[in-house]
C-alpha positions in Angstrom: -1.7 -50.1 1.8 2.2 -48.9 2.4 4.8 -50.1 0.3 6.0 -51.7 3.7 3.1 -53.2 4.4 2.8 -55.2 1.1 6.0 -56.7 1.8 5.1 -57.6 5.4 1.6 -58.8 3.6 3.7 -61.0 1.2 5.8 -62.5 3.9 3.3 -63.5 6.0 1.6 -64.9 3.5 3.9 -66.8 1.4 7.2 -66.6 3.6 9.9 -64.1 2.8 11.8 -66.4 0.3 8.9 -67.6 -1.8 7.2 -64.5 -1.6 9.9 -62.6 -3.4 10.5 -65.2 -6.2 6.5 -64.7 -6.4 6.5 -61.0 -6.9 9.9 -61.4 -8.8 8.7 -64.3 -11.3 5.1 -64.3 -11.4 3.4 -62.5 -14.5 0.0 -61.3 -13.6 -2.6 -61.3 -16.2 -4.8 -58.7 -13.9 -1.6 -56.2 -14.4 -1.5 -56.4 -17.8 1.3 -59.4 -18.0 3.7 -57.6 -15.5 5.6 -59.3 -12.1 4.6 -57.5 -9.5 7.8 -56.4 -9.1 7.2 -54.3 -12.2 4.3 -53.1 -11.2 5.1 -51.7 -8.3 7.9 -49.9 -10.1 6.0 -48.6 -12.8 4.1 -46.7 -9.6 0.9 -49.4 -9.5 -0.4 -49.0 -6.1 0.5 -51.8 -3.4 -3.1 -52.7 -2.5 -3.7 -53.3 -6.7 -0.8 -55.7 -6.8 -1.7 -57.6 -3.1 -5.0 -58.4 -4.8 -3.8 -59.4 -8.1 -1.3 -61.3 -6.3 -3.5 -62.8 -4.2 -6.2 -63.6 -7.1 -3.7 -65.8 -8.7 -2.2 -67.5 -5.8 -6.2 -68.2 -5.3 -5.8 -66.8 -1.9 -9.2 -66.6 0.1 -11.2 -63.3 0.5 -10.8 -63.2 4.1 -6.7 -63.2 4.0 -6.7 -60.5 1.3 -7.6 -57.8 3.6 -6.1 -56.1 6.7 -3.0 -57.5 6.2 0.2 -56.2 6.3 -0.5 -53.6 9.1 1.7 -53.9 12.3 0.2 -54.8 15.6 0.2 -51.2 17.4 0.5 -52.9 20.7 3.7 -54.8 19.7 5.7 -51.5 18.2 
C-alpha cells in the first residue's frame, strides 16, 4: 500500500474529515501508543497503520483489504 492509497483508504472509509482527526488523534496500542500520523512519519509502512487503524476502529476483515487502490478504468 502507497502513501496515497492509505489516505484514499481512510477517506472512504471514515470520510475525509473524520478520518484525519482519526489518524491525527487516535493512539494505537498495535503501534506502540503512537497516532498514526506519527507512525507514518517515523517511516511505519502504510499497510501496518491501515490495519492497526482498522483493528481499533473494529473494522471488518473484508474492508481491510484492497482498498485504497484507484479504479484503473476510471483514471
Amino acid at each position: 500500500m502507497r502513501l496515497s492509497e492509505f489516505w484514499l483508504a481512510v477517506a472512504e472509509e471514515f470520510g475525509d474529515g473524520y478520518g484525519r482527526v482519526l489518524t491525527r488523534d487516535l493512539v494505537l496500542g498495535a503501534l506502540d501508543g503512537l497516532t498514526a500520523d506519527e507512525a507514518l512519519a517515523k517511516g511505519r509502512p502504510p499497510r501496518e497503520v491501515w490495519l492497526a487503524l482498522c483493528a481499533a476502529m473494529d473494522i471488518p476483515p473484508e474492508r481491510r483489504y484492497g482498498v485504497g487502490r484507484r479504479d484503473p478504468r476510471r483514471g
